[in-house]
C-alpha positions as CSV (number, residue, x, y, z in Angstrom):
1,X,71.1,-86.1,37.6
2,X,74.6,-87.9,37.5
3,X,78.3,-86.1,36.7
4,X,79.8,-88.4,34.2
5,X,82.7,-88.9,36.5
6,X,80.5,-90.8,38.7
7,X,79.3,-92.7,35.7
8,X,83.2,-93.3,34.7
9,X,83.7,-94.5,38.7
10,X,81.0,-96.8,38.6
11,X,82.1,-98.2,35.2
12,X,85.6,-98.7,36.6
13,X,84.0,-100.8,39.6
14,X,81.6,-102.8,37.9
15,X,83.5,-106.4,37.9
16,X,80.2,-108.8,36.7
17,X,78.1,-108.6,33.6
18,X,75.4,-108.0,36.2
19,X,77.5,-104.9,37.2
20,X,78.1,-103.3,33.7
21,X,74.1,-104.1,33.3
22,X,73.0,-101.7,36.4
23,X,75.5,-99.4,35.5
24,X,74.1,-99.1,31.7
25,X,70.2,-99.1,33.4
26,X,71.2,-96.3,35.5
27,X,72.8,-94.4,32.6
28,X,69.6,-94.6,30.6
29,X,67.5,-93.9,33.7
30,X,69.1,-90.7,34.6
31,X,70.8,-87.0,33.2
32,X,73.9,-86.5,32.6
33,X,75.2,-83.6,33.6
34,X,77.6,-81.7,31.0
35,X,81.5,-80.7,32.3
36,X,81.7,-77.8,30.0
37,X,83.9,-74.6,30.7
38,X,81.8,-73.4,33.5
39,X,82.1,-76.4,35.5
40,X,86.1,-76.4,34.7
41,X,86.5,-72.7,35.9
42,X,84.3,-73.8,39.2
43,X,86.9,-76.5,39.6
44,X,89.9,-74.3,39.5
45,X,88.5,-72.0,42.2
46,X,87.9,-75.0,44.3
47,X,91.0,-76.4,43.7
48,X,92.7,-73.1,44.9
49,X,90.4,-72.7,47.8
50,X,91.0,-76.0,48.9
51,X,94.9,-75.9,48.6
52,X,95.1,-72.0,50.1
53,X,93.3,-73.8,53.2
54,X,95.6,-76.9,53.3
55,X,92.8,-79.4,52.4
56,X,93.9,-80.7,49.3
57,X,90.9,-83.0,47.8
58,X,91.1,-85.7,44.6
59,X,90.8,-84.7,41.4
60,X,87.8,-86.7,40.5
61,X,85.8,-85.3,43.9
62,X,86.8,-81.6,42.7
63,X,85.3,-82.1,39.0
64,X,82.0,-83.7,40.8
65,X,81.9,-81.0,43.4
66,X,82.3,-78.4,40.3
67,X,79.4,-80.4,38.1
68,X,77.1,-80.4,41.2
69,X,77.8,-76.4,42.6
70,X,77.2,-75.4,38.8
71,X,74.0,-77.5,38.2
72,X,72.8,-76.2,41.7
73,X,72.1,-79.7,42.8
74,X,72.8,-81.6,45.9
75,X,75.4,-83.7,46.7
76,X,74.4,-87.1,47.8
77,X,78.1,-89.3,48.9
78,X,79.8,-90.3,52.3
79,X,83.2,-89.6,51.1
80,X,84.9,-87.6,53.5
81,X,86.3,-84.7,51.0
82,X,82.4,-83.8,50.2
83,X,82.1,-81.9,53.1
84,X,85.1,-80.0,53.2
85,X,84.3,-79.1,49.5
86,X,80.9,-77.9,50.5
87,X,82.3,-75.4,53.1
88,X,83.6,-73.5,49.3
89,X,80.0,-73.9,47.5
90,X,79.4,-70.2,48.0
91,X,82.9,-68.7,48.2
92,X,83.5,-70.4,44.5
93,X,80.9,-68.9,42.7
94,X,82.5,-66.3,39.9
């Protein structure tokens, strides 16, 4: 399972032909998750939680955090923001 925002990042990176192709055969290969109004209200709460503890996180990480606490599925990355938005998985459930 993929949030289309890492499909968008990927697109954004892929520089080659041989890029955009890996990039289409992992779109194929995989589901993508839907950012629907669940995920958006999940994103707000983080967003809050994350700015009432001073640890203000990107845009883009907040809408995959959102997609991946919603979904119930793991989050796989080594950017640092992941972790601090995993600290709020539980205390941004509705």
């Amino acid at each position: 399972m993929i949030c289309p925002v890492i499909l968008a990042e990927l697109w954004m990176g892929a520089g080659s032909e041989k890029d955009r192709a890996e990039v289409r055969r992992l779109k194929e290969a995989v589901v993508s998750l839907e950012i629907e109004g669940q995920v958006w209200d999940r994103c707000d709460r983080l967003a809050a939680l994350c700015c009432r503890h001073g640890t203000p996180v990107p845009t883009g990480d907040l809408i995959i955090a959102a997609c991946a606490f919603v979904f119930e599925v793991a989050i796989e990355a080594s950017d640092k923001h992941f972790p601090i938005l995993e600290k709020h998985r539980v205390s941004s459930r509705v």
